[in-house]
C-alpha positions in Angstrom: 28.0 17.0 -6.2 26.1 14.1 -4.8 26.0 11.7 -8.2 22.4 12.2 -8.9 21.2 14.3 -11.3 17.0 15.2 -9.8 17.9 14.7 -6.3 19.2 17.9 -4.8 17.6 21.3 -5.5 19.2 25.7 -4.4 16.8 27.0 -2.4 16.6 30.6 -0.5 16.8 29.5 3.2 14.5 32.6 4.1 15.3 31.6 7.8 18.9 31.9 7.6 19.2 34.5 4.7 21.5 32.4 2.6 21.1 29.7 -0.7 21.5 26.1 0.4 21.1 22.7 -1.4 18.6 20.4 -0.5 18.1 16.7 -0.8 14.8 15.8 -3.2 14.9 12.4 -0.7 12.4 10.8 -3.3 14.5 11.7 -6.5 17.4 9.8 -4.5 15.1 7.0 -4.0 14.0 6.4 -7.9 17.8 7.0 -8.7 18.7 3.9 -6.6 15.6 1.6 -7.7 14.3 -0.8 -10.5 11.2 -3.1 -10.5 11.3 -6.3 -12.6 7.5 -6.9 -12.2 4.6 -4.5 -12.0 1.3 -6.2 -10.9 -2.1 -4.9 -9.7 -4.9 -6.8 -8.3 -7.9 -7.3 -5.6 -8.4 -9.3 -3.1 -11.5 -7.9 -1.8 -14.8 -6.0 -3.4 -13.8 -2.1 -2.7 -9.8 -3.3 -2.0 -7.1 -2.3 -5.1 -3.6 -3.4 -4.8 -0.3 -2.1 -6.6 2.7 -4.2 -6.3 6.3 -3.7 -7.3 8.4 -6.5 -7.3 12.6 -6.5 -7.4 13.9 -10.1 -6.8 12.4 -11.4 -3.5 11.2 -8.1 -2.2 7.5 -6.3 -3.0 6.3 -3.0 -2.5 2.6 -3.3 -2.3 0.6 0.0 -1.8 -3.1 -0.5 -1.2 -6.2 1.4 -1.6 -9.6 0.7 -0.3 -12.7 2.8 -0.4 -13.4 4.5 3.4 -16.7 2.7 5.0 -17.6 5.9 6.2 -17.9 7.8 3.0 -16.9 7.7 -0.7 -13.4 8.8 -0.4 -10.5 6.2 -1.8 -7.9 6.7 0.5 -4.3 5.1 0.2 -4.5 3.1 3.1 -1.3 1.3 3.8 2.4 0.5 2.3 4.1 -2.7 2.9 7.6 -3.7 2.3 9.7 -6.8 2.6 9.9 -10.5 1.0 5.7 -10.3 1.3 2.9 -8.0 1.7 1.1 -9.3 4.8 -2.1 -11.3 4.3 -2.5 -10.1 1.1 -4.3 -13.1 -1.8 -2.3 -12.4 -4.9 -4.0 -14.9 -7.3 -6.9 -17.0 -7.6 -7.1 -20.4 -9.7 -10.7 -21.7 -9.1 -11.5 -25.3 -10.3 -12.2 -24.2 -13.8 -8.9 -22.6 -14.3 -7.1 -25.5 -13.3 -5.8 -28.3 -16.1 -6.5 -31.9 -14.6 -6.2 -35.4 -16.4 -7.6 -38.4 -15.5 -11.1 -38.9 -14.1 -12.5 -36.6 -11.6 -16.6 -36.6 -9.7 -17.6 -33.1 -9.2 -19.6 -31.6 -7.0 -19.8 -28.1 -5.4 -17.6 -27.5 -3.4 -15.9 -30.4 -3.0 -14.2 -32.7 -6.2 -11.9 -36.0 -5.9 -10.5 -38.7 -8.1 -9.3 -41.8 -7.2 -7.7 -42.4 -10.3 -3.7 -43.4 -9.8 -1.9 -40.8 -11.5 -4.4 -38.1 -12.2 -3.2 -34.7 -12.0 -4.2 -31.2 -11.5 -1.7 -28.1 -12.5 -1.8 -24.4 -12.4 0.8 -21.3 -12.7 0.7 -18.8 -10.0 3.0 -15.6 -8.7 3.4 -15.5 -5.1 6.1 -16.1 -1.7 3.6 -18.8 -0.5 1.5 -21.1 -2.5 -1.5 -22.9 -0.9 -4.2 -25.7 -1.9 -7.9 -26.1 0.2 -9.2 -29.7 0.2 -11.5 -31.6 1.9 -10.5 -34.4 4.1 -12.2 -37.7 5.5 -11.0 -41.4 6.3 -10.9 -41.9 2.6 -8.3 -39.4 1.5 -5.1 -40.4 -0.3 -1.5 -38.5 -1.1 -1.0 -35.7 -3.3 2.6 -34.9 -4.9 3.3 -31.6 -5.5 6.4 -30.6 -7.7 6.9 -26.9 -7.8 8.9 -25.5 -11.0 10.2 -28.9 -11.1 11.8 -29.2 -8.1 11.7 -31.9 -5.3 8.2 -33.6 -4.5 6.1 -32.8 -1.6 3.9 -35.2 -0.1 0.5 -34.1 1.3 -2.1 -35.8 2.6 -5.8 -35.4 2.6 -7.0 -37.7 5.2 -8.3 -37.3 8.4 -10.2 -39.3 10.8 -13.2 -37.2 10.8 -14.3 -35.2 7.3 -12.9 -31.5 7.6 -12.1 -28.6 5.5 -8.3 -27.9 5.0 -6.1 -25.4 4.2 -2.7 -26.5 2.9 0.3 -25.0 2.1 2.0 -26.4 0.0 4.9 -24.4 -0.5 6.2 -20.7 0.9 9.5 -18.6 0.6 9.0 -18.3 -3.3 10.4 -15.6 -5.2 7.0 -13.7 -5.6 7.9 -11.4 -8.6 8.3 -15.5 -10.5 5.0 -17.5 -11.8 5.3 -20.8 -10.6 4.5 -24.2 -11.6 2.3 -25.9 -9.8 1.6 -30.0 -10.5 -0.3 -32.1 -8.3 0.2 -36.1 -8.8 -2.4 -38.6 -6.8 -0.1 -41.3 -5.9 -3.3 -43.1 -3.8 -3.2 -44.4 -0.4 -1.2 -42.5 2.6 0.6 -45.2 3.9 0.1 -44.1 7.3 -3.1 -44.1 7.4 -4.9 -46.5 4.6 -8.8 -45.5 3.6 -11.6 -46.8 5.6 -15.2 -47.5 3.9 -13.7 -47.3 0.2 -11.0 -46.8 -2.1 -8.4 -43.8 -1.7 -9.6 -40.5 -2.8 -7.4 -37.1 -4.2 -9.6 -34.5 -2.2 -9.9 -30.9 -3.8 -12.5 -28.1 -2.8 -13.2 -24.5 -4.6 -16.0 -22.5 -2.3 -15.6 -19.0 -4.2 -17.7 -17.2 -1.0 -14.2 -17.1 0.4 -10.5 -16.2 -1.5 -8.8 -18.2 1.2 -11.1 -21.5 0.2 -10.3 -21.5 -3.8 -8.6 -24.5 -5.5 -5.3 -23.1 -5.4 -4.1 -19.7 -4.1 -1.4 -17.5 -3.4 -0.7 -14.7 -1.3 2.6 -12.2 -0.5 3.1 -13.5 3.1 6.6 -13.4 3.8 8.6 -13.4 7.0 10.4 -10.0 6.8 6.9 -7.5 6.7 7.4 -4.0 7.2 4.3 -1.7 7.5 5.7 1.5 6.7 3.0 3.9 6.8 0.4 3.6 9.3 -2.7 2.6 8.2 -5.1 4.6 9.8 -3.5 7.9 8.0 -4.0 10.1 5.0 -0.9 10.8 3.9 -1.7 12.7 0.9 -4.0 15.4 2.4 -6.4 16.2 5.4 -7.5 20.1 6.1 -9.7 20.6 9.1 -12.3 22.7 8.3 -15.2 24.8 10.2 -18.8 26.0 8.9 -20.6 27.8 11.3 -20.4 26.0 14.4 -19.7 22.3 12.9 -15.8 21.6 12.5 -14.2 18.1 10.6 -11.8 16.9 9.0 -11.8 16.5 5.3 -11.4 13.5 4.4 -12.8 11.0 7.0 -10.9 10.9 10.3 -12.4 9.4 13.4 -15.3 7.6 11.9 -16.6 10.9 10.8 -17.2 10.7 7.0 -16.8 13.9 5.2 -16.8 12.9 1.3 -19.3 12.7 -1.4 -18.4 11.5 -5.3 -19.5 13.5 -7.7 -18.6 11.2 -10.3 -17.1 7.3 -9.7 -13.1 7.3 -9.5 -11.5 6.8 -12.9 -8.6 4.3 -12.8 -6.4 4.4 -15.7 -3.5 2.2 -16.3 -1.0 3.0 -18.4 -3.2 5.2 -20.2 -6.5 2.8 -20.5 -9.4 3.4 -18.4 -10.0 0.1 -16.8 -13.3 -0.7 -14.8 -11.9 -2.2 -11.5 -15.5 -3.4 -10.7 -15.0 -6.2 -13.5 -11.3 -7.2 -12.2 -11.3 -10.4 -10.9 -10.2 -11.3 -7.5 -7.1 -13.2 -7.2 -6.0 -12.1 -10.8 -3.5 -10.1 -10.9 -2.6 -8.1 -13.9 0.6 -6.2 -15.5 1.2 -3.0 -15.6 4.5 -0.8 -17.3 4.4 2.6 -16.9 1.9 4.2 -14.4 -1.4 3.4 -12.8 -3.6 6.8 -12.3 -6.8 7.0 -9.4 -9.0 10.4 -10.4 -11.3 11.2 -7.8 -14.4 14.7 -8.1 -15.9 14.9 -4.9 -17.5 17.3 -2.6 -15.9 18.0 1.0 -18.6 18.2 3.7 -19.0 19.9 6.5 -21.7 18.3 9.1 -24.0 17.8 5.5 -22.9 21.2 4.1 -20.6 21.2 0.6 -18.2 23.6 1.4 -15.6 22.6 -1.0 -15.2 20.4 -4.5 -11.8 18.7 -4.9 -10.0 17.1 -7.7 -7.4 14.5 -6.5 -5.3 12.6 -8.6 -3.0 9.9 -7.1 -0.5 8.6 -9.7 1.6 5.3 -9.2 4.9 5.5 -11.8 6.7 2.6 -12.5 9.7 4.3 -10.6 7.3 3.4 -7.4 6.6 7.1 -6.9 3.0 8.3 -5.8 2.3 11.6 -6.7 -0.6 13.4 -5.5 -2.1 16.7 -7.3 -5.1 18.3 -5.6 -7.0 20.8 -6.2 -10.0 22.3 -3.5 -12.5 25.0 -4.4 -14.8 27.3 -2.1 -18.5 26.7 -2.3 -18.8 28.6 0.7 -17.2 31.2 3.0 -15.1 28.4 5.7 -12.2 28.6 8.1 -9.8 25.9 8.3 -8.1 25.6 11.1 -10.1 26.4 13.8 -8.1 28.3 17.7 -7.0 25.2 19.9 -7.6 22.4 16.9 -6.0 20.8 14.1 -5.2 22.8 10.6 -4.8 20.9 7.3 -1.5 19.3 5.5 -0.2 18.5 2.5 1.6 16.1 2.4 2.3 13.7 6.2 4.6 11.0 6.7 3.3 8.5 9.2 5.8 6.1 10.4 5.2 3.1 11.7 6.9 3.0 15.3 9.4 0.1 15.5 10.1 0.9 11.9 11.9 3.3 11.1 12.3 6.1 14.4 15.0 8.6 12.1 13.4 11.7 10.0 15.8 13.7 7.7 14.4 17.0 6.9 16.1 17.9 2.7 18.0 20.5 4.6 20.0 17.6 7.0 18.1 18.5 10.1 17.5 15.3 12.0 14.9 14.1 14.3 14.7 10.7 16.1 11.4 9.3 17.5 11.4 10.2 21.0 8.2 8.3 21.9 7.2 10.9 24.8 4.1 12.7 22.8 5.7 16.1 22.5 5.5 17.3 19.1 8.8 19.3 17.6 9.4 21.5 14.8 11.7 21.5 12.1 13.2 25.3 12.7 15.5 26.1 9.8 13.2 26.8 7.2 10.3 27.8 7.7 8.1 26.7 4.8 11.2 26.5 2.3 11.7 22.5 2.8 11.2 20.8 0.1 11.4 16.7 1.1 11.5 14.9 4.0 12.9 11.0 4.6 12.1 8.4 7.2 15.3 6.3 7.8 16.3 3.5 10.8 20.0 2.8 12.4 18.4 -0.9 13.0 16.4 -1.5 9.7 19.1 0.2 8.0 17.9 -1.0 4.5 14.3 0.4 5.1 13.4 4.3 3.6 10.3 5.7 3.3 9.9 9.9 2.0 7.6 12.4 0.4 8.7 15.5 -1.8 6.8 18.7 -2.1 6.5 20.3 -5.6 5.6 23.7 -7.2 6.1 24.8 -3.6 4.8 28.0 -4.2 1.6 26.9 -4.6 2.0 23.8 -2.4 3.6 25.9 0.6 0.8 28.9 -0.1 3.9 30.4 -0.3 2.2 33.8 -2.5 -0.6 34.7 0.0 0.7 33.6 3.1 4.2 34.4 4.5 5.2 32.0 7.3 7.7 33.4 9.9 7.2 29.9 11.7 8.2 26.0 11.2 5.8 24.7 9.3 7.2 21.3 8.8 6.8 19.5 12.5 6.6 15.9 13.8 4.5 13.9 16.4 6.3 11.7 18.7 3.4 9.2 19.7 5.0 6.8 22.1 3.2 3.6 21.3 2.1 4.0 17.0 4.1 6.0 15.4 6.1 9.1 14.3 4.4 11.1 12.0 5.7 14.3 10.2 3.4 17.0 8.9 3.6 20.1 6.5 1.2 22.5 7.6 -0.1 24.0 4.8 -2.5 26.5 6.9 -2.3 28.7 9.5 -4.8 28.9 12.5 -8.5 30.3 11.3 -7.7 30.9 7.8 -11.0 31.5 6.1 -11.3 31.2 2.6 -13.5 32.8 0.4 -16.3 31.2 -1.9 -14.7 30.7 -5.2 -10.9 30.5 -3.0 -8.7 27.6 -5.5 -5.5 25.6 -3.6 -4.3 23.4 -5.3 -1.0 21.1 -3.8 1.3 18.5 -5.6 3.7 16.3 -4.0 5.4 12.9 -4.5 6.3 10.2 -1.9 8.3 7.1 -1.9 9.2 3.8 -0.1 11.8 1.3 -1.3 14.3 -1.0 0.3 18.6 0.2 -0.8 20.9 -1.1 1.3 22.3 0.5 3.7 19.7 3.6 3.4 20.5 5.2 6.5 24.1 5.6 6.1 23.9 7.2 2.8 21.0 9.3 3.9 23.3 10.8 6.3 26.2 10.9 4.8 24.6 13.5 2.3 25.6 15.8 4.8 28.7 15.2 5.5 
């Protein structure tokens, strides 16, 4: 019917007492993508990074270990021609081929050779070089994948540390060529107190002062999902008279490992704590973060989780959890928030348009009333963020085993479930409510939830969102 074999699944709308199709909204997605590059990489000591590249445009999903507790939460999605701010690769002075004769000292190196040369290969949209600079530098030429040559000077009337770039609007998901020429004097300003020197610097306390660099900084970013959100899971839960969220929200840490995460790429442990920074490394088929922790209640256990987070090479994140009892607890206290699985936080000014998989539609309306979804009660399965303006732009999650996902066999909703927040100034966030008020479970009580999400650039995404329900 719609030309897409996963993407639309007959469900019992228990609401409305009659079968209707729905739209798997990240089935659509995978059916309409394909990544030419898979990459991973850090840029920081707890930060991991999972980029997909088609042509100009990245996907880059990042995961950072809360300061608040042990949790690894998926902190933020990016799309465009360039995740924002984030250091793709690293060449430090001893990755880099030079001729000629160089002096070397730390951090700072020069030659004043005519002709000597430096050269690296790098992915990246922007390409940058740190140097030192003084009343003695001379002129680099740059060529970049043999193209025209840039001029760049390294002198300065005063000696000064310098961050140049030396190239940007690259094709990220390319490595480029990179070959610096000293050509000697700038002609504008000739050395004082000495011959002309090629300046270069490498201080590896910072990624942004290396030898050469390269980040994902483009000029079309989109954050699509809030940073400040778990979008996989949070469940609010009370133990005598102390009440939190699980995991951290609010500064409030409520996480601690039983074992360290396991990250496996395509089917090989690998210990992320020996990665390099600024190295980035392929991947083809998935990337998989395991995580055994307790849930904590003021400093009471109350539950042990398993929570795997999968990234396929379709871009899909799937999430299966599981939580177990230790003790008798409530989530979802009278008058405060229950627990989810899954959310969609959208980034306000992003994309304002939610599709529910049975066509209902919401637009942000920025006034801080929250809304419903009321045809289904707890029968939707997948639910897509979409924009009129950024009409390329999509962003969805999927719920599956719903049975077990929706709690569909021990609790029956006669209520909407699925609802969204209309925060006027950060974002439109959609939840599925996976709990009803003061639900107390039992020690020894297993839930376990499994969902996919989604985000990818298709052109015009909004208008054939839509149009599925024509």
């Amino acid at each position: 019917m719609f030309g897409f074999k996963p993407s639309y699944l007959p469900r019992i709308n228990k609401k409305n007492g009659y079968q209707q199709e729905q739209i798997d909204f990240v089935g659509f997605i995978e059916d309409k993508t394909k990544y030419s590059k898979k990459m991973y990489w850090k840029n920081s000591t707890d930060g991991f990074h999972v980029g997909l590249f088609s042509g100009n445009d990245v996907i880059t999903h990042s995961f950072k270990k809360e300061p608040e507790d042990d949790f690894i939460k998926w902190i933020k999605t990016i799309i465009g021609n360039g995740a924002s701010q984030t250091i793709l690769q690293i060449k430090a002075m001893a990755d880099l081929i030079r001729t000629g004769v160089w002096v070397d000292s730390t951090p700072t190196c020069y030659t004043a050779e005519l002709g000597a040369t430096f050269s690296a290969s790098l992915y990246g949209s922007k390409l940058y070089f740190y140097h030192y600079s003084d009343n003695r530098g001379g002129v680099w030429r740059f060529v970049i994948d043999d193209g025209e040559p840039i001029d760049i000077s390294t002198w300065a009337s005063v000696g000064t540390y310098v961050k140049g770039i030396i190239m940007d609007g690259l094709n990220p998901s390319v490595e480029h060529t990179v070959v610096a020429t000293f050509m000697g004097d700038d002609p504008l300003n000739p050395p004082t107190g000495g011959i002309s020197r090629g300046w270069l610097s490498d201080d590896a306390s910072y990624d942004t002062k290396r030898a050469v660099y390269s980040d994902l900084t483009g000029d079309t970013n989109y954050g699509i999902l809030t940073t400040d959100s778990n979008r996989d899971f949070a469940f609010f839960a009370k133990y005598g008279v102390d009440a939190n969220f699980i995991p951290a929200h609010s500064g409030v840490g409520s996480v601690v490992k039983i074992a360290d995460p396991v990250y496996t790429v395509d089917n090989v442990v690998v210990d992320i704590n020996t990665l390099a920074i600024g190295n980035p490394v392929d991947w083809e088929n998935s990337i998989t973060i395991a995580q055994h922790f307790y849930g904590t209640v003021n400093v009471t256990n109350v539950a042990e989780f398993w929570l795997t987070t999968t990234i396929t090479k379709d871009g899909t994140i799937k999430t299966d959890g599981k939580m177990q009892a230790l003790v008798d607890f409530m989530i979802g206290p009278v008058g405060l928030p229950r627990g989810y699985a899954p959310m969609l936080p959208l980034n306000n000014g992003v994309l304002e348009t939610v599709v529910s998989s049975f066509g209902e539609t919401r637009v942000n309306s920025k006034d801080g009333v929250s809304s419903t979804f009321d045809n289904a009660y707890d029968e939707t399965i997948s639910v897509c963020g979409v924009d009129e303006t950024r009409t390329d732009l999509i962003s969805a999650f999927a719920i599956d085993h719903i049975a077990f996902t929706n709690r569909q066999r021990e609790q029956k909703s006669t209520s909407d479930i699925l609802w969204a927040n209309n925060d006027p100034s950060l974002y439109l966030k959609v939840y599925n409510d996976v709990f009803t008020p003061e639900t107390n479970l039992a020690t020894g009580y297993v839930y376990r939830w499994h969902t996919r999400h989604s985000t990818a650039k298709i052109d015009n995404a909004y208008s054939q969102v839509l149009n599925l329900f024509d």
